[in-house]
Residue, then its C-alpha position, 0 to 999 in steps of 0.5 A: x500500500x503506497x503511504x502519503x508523501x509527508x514533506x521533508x522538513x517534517x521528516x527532519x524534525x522527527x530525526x533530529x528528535x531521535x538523534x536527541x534521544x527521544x523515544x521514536x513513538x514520542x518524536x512522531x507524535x511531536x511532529x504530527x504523525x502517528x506513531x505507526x508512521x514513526x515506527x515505519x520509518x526507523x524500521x525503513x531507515x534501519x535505524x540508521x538517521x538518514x541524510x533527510x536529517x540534514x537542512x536543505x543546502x542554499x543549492x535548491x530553492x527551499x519551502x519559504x522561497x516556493x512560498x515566495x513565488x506563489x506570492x510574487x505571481x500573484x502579484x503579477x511579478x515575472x520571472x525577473x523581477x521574482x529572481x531579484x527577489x529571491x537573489x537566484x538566477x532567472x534560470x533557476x526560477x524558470x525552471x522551476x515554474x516550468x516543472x511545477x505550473x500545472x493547470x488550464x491557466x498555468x497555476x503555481x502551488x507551493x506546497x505541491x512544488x515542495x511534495x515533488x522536490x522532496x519525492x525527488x530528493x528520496x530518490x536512491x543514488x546507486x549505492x557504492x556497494x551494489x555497483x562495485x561487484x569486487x568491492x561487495x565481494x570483499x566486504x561481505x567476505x570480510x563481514x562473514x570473519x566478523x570484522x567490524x565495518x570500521x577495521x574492513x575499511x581501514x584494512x581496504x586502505x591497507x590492501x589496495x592502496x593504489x586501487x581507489x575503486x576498493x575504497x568504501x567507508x564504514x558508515x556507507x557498510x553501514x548503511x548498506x546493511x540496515x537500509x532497506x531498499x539499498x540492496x547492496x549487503x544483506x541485512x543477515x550480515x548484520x549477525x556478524x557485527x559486535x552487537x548483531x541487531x537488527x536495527x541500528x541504534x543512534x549513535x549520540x557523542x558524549x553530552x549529547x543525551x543531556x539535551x534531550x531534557x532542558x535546564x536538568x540538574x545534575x545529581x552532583x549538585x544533589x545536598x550531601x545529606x541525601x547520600x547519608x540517608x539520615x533524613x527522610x523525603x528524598x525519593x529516587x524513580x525510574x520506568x520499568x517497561x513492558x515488551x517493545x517499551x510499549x507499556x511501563x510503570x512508574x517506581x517511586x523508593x524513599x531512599x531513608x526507608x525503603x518505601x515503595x510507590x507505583x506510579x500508574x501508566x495506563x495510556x502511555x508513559x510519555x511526560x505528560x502522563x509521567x507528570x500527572x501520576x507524579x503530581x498526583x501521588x506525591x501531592x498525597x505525602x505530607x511536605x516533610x516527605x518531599x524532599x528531592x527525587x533523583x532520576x534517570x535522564x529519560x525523557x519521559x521527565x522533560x517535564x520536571x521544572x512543572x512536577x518540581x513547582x507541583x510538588x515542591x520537590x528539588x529534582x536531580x538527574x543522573x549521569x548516563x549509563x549510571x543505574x548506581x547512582x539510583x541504588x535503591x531503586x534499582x534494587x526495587x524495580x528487581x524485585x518488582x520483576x517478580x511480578x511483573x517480568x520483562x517482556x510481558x504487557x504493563x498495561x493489562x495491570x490496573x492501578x488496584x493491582x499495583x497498590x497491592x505490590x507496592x503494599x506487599x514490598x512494603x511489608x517485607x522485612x529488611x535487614x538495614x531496617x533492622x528487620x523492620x519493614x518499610x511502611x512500619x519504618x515510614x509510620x514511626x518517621x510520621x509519629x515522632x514527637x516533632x512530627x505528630x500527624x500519623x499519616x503514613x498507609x500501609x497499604 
């Protein structure tokens, strides 16, 4: 079934989020397609960000100037005068009114321009790799010893050093295996490389995760007496996911005391929807017990400067790849898995469900709690002298 032409700028907004790190269902939906649309097109692109990404050189005439000569023929303007305008050649314009004026009356429509310049620029070149037969040989063979793209390329140097034809980098190998439609390496070749996935993940440069949420602060600002764990209300969160990351919960653990929370995702767990169980489940707690959260840098927590006002918690991020650094709540989500394992669907489990878990976890004994559990923990923190309300469930 042939899909509808999206335009291209809308194509390079969704990239340039999942190059960012956005999650490709969240990336679709920001830009205006659905998620199936968004799905489609890292499975096409292999996981590979395509060239699509990349802003349009000042060669080929862009949307704003299409946008331009509609305007300027309406007006009664001529080639020349519309040339000026947009400081391009005559010939540049007339070409392009004698590809894109259609109709009995020769009518000029930008958008349409548009959709036919980018259908034009998705074309596919011929690929290096599917025209150089030798050249394909080699790589291939060379895949199958399970070299990585990168050695086979630098080795190629090496072995032909006066044949430029057997020259090939290792993204073009790249992409000549995860592309579909490139038809040059076939995609089981990808079994041989280190990670043998079927589809690339974005590679991201060291820094480039922290822009995936604006104005984070990072857990080395976190006060000192959070690391302690001597004074109550400072909590640490995550997800845990169901299968394809199509489903997750939310895990709220207090680091003082062990207690547990479940944050219920029904719909989705994107940030607003983060937002709106975090804000509703913490507004429960009394303010002594909203001290800081300290969280992974996932982007279903874009919205943290709005949960921080909500809730008067002070929110801390950790640096990437550091699940340490949430000790307590890595520790939970293990056990969580108990009950709710990997690669099952999340969504089946309604919110009841969860207060059950959470309540189980917090009545398990545990040994740095002196064998205490963790909600008789909490309620003897909530009726201490200096703290008289009792507030504390149990579950």
């Amino acid at each position: 079934m042939a899909h509808p032409i999206i335009p291209g700028e809308v194509q390079r907004r969704f990239w340039r989020s999942v190059h960012d790190g956005v999650t490709v269902a969240d990336a679709a939906v920001a830009v205006g397609v659905s998620r199936k649309t968004g799905y489609r097109w890292f499975g096409e692109a292999g996981g590979v960000i395509p060239s699509v990404v990349d802003e349009p050189s000042g060669r080929y005439l862009s949307f704003a100037e299409r946008e331009e000569i509609a305007c300027l023929l309406a007006a009664g303007a001529g080639v020349r005068r519309i040339a000026r305008e947009l400081d391009r050649d005559p010939a540049t314009i007339s070409r392009e009114l004698g590809r894109n004026t259609t109709g009995y009356r020769g009518r000029y429509r930008a958008s349409m321009a548009q959709t036919e310049a980018d259908k034009n620029t998705r074309r596919p070149k011929p690929a290096k790799l599917r025209t150089n037969l030798r050249l394909r040989k080699e790589v291939q063979d060379r895949l199958k010893l399970n070299h990585s793209p990168e050695q086979i390329a630098l080795r190629l140097r090496e072995d032909f050093p006066e044949d430029l034809e057997m020259r090939v980098s290792h993204e073009t190998i790249y992409r000549s295996i995860y592309v579909q439609g490139r038809g040059a390496l076939k995609r089981d070749l990808a079994t041989h490389l280190r990670t043998g996935r079927a589809l690339r993940k974005p590679r991201r440069t060291e820094g480039e995760r922290r822009g995936r949420i604006p104005n984070m602060i990072n857990i080395s600002e976190r006060p000192q007496e959070v690391e302690d764990r001597a004074v109550p209300g400072h909590w640490e969160g995550d997800l845990i996911v169901g299968k394809d990351s199509r489903s997750a919960i939310g895990t709220l653990v207090e680091r003082m005391t062990g207690f547990a929370m479940l944050l219920h995702l029904p719909g989705d767990h994107g940030a607003l929807a983060v937002q709106a169980a975090m804000v509703e489940q913490m507004s429960q707690l009394p303010l002594t017990l909203r001290q800081t959260l300290t969280w992974d840098q996932g982007g279903e927590m874009s919205n943290h400067a709005q949960i921080a006002a909500a809730t008067d918690l002070g929110i801390y991020f950790c640096d990437p790849h550091s699940p340490w650094q949430r000790g307590s709540n890595e520790n939970t989500n293990g056990l969580l898995r108990q009950y709710f394992p990997k690669g099952t669907d999340l969504s089946v489990h309604g919110a009841g469900y969860l207060d059950f878990v959470a309540a189980e976890l917090n009545n398990r004994p545990r040994k740095r709690l002196n064998w205490r559990n963790p909600a008789e923990a909490l309620d003897k923190l909530l009726c201490e002298p200096f703290n008289p309300p009792c507030v504390a469930s149990t579950g």
